[in-house]
C-alpha positions as CSV (number, residue, x, y, z in Angstrom):
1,X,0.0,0.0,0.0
2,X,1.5,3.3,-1.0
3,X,2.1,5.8,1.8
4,X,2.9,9.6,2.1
5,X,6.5,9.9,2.1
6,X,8.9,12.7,3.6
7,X,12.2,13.4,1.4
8,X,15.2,15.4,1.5
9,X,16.3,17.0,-1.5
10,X,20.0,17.5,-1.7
11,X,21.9,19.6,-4.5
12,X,25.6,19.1,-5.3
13,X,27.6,21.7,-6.7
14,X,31.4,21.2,-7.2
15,X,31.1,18.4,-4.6
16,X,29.4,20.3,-2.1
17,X,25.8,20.3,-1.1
18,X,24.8,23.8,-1.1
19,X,21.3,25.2,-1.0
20,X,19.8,27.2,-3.6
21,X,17.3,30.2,-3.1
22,X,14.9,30.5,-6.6
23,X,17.4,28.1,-8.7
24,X,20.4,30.5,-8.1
25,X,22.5,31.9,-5.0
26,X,24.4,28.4,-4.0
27,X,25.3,28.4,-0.1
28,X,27.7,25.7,1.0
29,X,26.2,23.7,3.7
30,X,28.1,21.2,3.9
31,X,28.9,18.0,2.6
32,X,27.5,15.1,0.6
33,X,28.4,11.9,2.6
34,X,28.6,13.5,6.0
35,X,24.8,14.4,5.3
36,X,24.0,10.9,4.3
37,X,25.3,9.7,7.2
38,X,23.2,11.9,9.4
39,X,20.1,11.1,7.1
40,X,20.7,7.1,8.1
41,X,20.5,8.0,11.3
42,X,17.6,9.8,11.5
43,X,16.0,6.6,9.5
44,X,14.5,9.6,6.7
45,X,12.0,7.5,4.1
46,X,13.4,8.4,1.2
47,X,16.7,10.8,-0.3
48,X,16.9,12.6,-3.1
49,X,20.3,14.0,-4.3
50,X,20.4,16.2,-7.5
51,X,23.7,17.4,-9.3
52,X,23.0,20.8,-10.1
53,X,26.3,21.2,-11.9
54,X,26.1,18.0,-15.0
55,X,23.6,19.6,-17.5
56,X,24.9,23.1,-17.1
57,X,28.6,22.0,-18.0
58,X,27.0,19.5,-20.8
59,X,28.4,16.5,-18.7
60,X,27.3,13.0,-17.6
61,X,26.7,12.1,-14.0
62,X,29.6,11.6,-11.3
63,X,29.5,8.2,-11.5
64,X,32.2,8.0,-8.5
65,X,30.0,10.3,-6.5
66,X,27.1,8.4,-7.0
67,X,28.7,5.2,-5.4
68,X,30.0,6.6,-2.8
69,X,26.6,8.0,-1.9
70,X,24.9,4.6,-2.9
71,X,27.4,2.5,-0.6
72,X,26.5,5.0,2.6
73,X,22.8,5.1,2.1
74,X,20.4,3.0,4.1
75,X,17.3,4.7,2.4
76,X,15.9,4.6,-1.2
77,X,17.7,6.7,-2.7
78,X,16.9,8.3,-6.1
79,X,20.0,10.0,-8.2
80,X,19.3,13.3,-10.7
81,X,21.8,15.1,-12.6
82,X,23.4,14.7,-16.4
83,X,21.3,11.8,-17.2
84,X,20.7,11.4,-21.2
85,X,21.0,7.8,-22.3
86,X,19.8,4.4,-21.5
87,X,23.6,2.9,-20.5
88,X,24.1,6.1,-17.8
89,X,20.8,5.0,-16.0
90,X,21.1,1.4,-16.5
91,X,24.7,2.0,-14.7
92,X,23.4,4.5,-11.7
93,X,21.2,1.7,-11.0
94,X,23.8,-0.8,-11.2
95,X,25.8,1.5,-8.4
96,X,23.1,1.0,-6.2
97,X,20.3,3.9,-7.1
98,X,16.8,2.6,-6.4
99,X,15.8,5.8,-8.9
100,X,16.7,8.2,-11.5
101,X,15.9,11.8,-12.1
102,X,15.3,13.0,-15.6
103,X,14.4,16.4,-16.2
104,X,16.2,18.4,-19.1
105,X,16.6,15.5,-21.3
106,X,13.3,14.1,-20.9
107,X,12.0,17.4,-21.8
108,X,14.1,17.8,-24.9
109,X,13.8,13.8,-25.7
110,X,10.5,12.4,-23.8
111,X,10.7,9.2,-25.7
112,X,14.0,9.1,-23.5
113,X,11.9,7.8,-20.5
114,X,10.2,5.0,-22.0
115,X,13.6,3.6,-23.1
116,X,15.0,3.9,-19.8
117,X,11.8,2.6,-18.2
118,X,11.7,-0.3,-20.3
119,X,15.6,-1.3,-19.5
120,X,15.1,-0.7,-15.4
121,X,11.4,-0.5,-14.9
122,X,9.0,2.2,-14.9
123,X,9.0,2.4,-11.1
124,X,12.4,3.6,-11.0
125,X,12.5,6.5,-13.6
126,X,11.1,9.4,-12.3
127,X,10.3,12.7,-14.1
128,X,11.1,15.9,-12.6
129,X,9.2,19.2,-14.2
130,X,10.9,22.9,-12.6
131,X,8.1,25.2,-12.9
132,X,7.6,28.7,-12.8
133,X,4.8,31.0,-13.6
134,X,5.3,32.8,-16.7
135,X,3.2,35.7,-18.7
136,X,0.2,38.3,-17.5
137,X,-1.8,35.3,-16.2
138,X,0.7,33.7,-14.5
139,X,0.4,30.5,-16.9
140,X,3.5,27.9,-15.4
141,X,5.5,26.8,-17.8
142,X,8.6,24.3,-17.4
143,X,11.7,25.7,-17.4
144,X,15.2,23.2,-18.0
145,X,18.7,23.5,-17.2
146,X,18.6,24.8,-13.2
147,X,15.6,26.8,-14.3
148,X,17.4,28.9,-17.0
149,X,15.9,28.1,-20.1
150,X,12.1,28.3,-21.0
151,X,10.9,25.6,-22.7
152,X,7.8,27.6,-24.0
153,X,6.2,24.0,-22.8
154,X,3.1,24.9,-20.2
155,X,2.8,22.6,-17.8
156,X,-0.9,21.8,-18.4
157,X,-0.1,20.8,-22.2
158,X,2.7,18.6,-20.7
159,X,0.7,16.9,-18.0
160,X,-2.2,16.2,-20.6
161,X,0.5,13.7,-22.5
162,X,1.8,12.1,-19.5
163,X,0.9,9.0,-20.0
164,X,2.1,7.9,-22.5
165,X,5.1,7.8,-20.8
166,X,6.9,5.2,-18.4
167,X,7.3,6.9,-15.3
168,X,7.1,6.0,-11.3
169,X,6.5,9.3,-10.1
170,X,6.3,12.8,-11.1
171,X,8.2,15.6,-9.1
172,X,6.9,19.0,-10.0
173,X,9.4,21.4,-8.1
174,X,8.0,25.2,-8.0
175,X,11.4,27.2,-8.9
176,X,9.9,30.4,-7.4
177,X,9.6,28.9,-4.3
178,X,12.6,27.3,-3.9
179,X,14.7,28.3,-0.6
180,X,11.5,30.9,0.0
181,X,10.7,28.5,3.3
182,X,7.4,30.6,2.8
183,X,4.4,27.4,2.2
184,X,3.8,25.3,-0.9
185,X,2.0,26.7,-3.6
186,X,-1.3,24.5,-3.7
187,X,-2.2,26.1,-6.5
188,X,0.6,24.3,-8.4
189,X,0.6,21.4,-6.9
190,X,-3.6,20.8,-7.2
191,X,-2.8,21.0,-10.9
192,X,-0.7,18.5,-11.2
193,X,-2.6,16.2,-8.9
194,X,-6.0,16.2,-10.9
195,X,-4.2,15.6,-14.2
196,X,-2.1,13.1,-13.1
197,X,-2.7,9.4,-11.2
198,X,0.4,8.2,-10.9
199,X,2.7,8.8,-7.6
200,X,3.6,12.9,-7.2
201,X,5.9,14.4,-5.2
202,X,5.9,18.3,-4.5
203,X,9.1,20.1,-3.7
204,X,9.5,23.8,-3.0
205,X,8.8,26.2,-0.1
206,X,8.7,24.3,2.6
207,X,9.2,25.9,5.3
208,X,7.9,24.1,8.5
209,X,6.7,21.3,9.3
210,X,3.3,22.2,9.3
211,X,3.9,22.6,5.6
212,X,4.6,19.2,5.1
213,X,1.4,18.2,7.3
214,X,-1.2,20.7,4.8
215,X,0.3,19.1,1.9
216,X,-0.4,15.4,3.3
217,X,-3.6,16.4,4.7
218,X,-4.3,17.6,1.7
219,X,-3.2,15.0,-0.9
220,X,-3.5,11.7,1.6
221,X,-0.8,9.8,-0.2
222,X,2.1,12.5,-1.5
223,X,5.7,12.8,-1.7
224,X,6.6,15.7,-0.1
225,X,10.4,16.9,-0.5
226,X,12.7,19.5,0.9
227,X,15.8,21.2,0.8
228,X,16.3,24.1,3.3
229,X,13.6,22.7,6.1
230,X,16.1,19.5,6.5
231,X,19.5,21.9,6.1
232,X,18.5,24.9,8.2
233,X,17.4,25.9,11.8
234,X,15.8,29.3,13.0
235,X,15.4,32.1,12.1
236,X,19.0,33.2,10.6
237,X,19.1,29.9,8.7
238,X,22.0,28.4,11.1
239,X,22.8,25.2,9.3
240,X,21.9,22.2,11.2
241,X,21.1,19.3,9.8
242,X,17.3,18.0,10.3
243,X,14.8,15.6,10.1
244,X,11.3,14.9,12.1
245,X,11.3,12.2,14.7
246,X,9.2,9.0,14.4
247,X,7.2,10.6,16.8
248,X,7.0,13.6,15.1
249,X,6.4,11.9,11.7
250,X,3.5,9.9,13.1
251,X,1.7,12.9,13.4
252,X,2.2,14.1,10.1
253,X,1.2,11.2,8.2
């Protein structure tokens, strides 16, 4: 039975995890492996780790990177970043991946996801949308590469093809809410709920966990991701490395 699940988002940029505030802005927080570590203690459901740097250099993934994150994890763990052909995912996987993030290329390739679904299974490739709103009515429209190219794509026209593709879960990541801590846009994310039945996950703007229990309250059975909730504390953004209790979690869900 699928459940509501609570994941940390974590960006890499030239091997350090940083945090991002609207797509742009990196702050250092720390690093990669020391966060995993804390994550496995803190027994988090899920991680998601993004290199922010491969498609903006026009490079593959890290593939050393990516093992040595695999081999420390104790969590599903889903990989994004540089990802354009079949042998790249079918090799993350091989590292020890449970997933892989495809957002640029799908978008300039979709057909890429039903390849790579049909070489690791669907439930393992998962397609990430950034979205911002765009225009006099604030239509959103997907944006590629770290949220600096338009694709001209709206989201609504993308959605309304989306099954014909072989994906596990849609992420739909609101790039003007990113590091805002400031609430999920529901507005965004009820969009991409009614036009799509397959798992979702929502990532951007959370900001306390309260935000995380609208969103489930909301949804029943969501993903709900973070970045700055799970690498901040306070007020003056201290960086302190977070995650809600079991106890805490059981009254969230």
């Amino acid at each position: 039975m699928l459940k509501s699940r609570i994941i940390p988002c974590l960006l890499v940029h030239k091997k350090g995890l940083v945090k991002t505030t609207n797509f742009a802005d990196p702050k250092y927080v720390g690093d990669p492996i020391n966060a995993v570590k804390i994550f496995n203690e803190k027994e988090v459901d899920e991680l998601m780790v993004i290199d922010i740097d491969a498609t903006a250099e026009n490079r593959g993934p890290d593939f050393e990177m990516i093992k040595n994150i695999a081999v420390e994890c104790r969590m599903p763990f889903c990989y994004g970043g540089g990802v354009t052909t079949v042998e790249e995912a079918k090799r993350i996987i091989g590292l020890g991946a449970e997933k892989i993030a495809l957002s640029s290329a799908a978008i300039q390739n979709p057909s890429l996801l039903n390849e790579i679904g049909e070489v690791i299974g669907a439930q393992s490739v998962v397609l990430v949308l950034d979205v911002k709103k765009k225009g006099l009515f604030g239509t959103y429209e997907i944006f590629t590469h770290n949220g600096k190219k338009s694709t001209g794509i709206k989201l609504k026209d993308f959605l309304s093809k989306l099954s014909e593709y072989r994906i596990g879960e849609l992420v739909i990541n609101s790039i003007e809410d990113d590091g805002k801590m400031k609430g999920f846009d529901f507005k965004l994310f009820d969009m991409a709920r009614e036009m799509s039945d397959g798992p979702l996950t929502i990532l951007g703007g959370a900001g306390q966990l309260d935000d995380i229990k609208q969103a489930i309250d909301r949804y029943k059975v969501i993903g709900v991701s973070a970045g700055s909730l799970f690498v901040f504390k306070g007020k003056y953004r201290a960086v302190l490395i977070n995650y809600p209790s079991l106890a805490e979690r059981k009254n969230l869900y």
